[in-house]
C-alpha positions as a printed NumPy array, in Angstrom:
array([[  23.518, -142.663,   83.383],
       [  24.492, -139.601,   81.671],
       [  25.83 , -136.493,   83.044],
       [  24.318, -133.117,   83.131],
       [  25.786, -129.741,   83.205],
       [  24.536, -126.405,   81.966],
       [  27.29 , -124.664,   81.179],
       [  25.191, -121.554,   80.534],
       [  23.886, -121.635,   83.784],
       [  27.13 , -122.154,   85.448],
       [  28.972, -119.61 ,   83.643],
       [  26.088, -116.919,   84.675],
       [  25.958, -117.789,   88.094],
       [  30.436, -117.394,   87.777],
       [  30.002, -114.234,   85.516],
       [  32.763, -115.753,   83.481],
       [  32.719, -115.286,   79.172],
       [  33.103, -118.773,   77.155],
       [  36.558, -117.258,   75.896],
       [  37.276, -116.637,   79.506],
       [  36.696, -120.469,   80.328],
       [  38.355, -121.801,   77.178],
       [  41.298, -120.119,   77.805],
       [  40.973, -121.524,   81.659],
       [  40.142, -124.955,   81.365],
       [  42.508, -124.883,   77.814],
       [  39.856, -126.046,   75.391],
       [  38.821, -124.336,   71.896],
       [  35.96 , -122.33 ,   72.135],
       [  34.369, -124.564,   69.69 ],
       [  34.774, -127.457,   71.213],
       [  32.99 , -125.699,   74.483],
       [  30.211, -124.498,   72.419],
       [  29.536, -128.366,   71.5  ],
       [  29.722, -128.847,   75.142],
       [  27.379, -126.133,   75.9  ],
       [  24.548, -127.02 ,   73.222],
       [  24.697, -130.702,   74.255],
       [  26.303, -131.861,   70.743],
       [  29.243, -133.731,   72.529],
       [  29.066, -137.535,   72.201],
       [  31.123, -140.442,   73.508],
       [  32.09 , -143.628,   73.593],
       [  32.779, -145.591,   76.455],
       [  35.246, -148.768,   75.909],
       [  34.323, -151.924,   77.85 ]])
């Protein structure tokens, strides 16, 4: 079951900027804006 979190909404609703969160939670902005569009994939080992 895959897990769902709109970053847009959650970063209104926090007032907070995606460079604000980047530098918080230490990720590249890019990589949060795959996050936030819903590009991310993974792979999950058995």
């Amino acid at each position: 079951m895959p897990n769902i979190v709109n970053l847009d909404v959650m970063m209104a609703n926090r007032k907070i900027s995606l460079n604000e969160l980047s530098v918080r939670v230490d990720l590249t902005i890019s990589n949060l804006s795959i996050l936030k569009n819903g590009k991310a994939n993974a792979q999950v080992q058995d």
